[in-house]
C-alpha positions in Angstrom: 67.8 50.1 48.2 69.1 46.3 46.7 67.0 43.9 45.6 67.4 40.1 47.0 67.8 38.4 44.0 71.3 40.3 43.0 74.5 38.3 42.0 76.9 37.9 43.9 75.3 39.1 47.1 76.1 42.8 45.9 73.1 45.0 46.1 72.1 46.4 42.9 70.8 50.0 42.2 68.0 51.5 40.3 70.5 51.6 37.0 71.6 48.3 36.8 74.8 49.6 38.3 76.2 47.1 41.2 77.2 49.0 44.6 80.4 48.1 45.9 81.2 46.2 49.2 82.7 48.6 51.7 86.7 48.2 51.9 87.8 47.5 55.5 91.6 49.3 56.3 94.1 46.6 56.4 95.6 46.1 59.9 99.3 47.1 59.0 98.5 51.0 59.0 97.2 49.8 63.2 100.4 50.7 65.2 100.4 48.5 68.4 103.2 49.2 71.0 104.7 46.2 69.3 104.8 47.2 65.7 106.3 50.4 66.9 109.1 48.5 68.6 110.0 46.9 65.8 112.5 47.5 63.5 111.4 45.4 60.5 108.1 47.6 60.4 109.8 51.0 61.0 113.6 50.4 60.0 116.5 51.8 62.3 116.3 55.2 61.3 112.3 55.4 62.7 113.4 53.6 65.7 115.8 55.8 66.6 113.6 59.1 65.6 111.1 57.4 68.4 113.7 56.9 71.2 114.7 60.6 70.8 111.1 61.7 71.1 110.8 59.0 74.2 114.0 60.3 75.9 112.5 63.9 75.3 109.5 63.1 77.0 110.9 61.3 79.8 113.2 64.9 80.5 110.5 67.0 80.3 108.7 64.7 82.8 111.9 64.7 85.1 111.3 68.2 85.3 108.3 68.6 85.9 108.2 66.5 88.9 111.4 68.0 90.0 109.5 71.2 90.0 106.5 69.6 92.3 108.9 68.2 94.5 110.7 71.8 95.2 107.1 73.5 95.3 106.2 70.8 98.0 109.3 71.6 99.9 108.7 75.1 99.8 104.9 75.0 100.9 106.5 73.3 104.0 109.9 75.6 104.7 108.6 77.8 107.3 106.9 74.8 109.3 111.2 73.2 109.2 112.5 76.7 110.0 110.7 77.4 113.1 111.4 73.7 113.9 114.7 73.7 114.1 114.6 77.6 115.2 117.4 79.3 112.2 116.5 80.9 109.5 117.5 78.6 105.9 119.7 80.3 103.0 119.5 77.8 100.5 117.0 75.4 100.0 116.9 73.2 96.8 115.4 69.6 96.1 118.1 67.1 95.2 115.9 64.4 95.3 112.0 62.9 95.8 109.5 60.8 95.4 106.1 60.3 96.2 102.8 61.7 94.7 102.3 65.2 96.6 99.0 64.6 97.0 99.2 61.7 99.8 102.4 61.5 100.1 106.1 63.2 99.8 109.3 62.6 100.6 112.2 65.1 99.8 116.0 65.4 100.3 116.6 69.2 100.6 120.1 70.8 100.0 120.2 73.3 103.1 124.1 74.2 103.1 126.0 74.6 99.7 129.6 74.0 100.8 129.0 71.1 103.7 128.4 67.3 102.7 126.1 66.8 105.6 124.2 69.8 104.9 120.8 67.9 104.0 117.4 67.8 105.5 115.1 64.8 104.6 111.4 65.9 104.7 108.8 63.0 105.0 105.2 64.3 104.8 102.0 62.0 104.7 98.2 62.8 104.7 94.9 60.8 104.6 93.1 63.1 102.5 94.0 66.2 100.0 92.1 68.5 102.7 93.9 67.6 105.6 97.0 69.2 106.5 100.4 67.3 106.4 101.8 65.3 109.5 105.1 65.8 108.5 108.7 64.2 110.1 112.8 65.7 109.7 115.7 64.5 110.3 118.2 67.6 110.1 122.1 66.9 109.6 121.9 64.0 107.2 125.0 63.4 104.3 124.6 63.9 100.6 124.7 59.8 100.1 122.0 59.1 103.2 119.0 57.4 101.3 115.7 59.2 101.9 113.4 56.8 103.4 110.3 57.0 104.9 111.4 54.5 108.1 114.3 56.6 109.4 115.5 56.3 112.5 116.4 60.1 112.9 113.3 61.4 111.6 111.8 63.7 114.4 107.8 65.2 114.3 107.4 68.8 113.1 105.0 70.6 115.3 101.4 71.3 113.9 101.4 74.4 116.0 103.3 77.6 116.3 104.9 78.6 119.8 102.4 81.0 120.0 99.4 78.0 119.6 98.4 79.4 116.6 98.3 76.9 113.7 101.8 77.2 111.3 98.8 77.7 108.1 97.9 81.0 109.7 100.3 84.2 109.7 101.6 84.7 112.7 104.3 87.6 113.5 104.7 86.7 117.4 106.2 83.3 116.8 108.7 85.2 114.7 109.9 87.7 117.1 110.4 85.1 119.6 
């Protein structure tokens, strides 16, 4: 559409009009992690609008993995209760970590009015399709640290007393 011989380098149309060059954005509209950081760019007010909005994410991500954590603990609640052979009240996640995929570790609240009412749950597995070789250790005190080398940590059976597998319903082992 331009013809070489233009000035300037700038293409020239049919009507003797010059094209312009395209305008490239200028850099300061890019935000990089440290632009937003800083307060010369965004002034305190900005920075402070993006901590509230980073502490708002980091609760709702609390949550939600606080919620994983007690699902994970649940999924595994019949396996401890026929383990240690008594039927649990209360049962509530006070703290976890891990991935739930591979591996989980969880410090469950098993007694509401006793400071050694804690059970610490250790569960690993090689592969999301295997089932969990999991490990307790019953009696433990609100300040115990959940590890996952524990010296009072104790194998959860893989099978009901019956020899049934604890995945499959089994009323026997119940009546027991």
């Amino acid at each position: 559409a331009g013809r070489a011989g233009a000035p300037g380098g700038v293409a020239m149309l049919g009507g003797g009009h010059t094209e312009r060059p395209v305008r490239r954005s200028t850099s300061e509209y890019v935000r990089s992690p440290h632009q937003q950081a800083s307060n010369y760019v965004n002034g305190p007010a900005a920075s402070e609008k993006e901590m509230a909005k980073r502490r708002s994410s980091e609760a709702a991500k609390a949550y939600f993995q606080k919620q994983e954590a007690q699902v994970f603990a649940n999924s595994l609640r019949s396996r401890v209760e026929q383990a240690i052979e008594d039927e649990i009240d209360e049962w509530e996640v006070e703290s976890y970590s891990g991935d739930f995929i591979r591996k989980g570790l969880v410090k469950v609240r098993i007694c509401a009015n006793d400071d050694d009412g804690y059970l610490h749950i250790i569960a690993l597995r090689p592969t999301r399709t295997d089932q969990w070789a999991c490990r307790i250790a019953n009696g433990k005190a609100k300040d115990d640290p959940l590890q996952e080398e524990d010296e009072d940590l104790e194998s959860l059976p893989d099978e009901g007393k019956c020899g049934a597998t604890v995945n499959e319903a089994c009323t026997s082992c119940s009546l027991m």
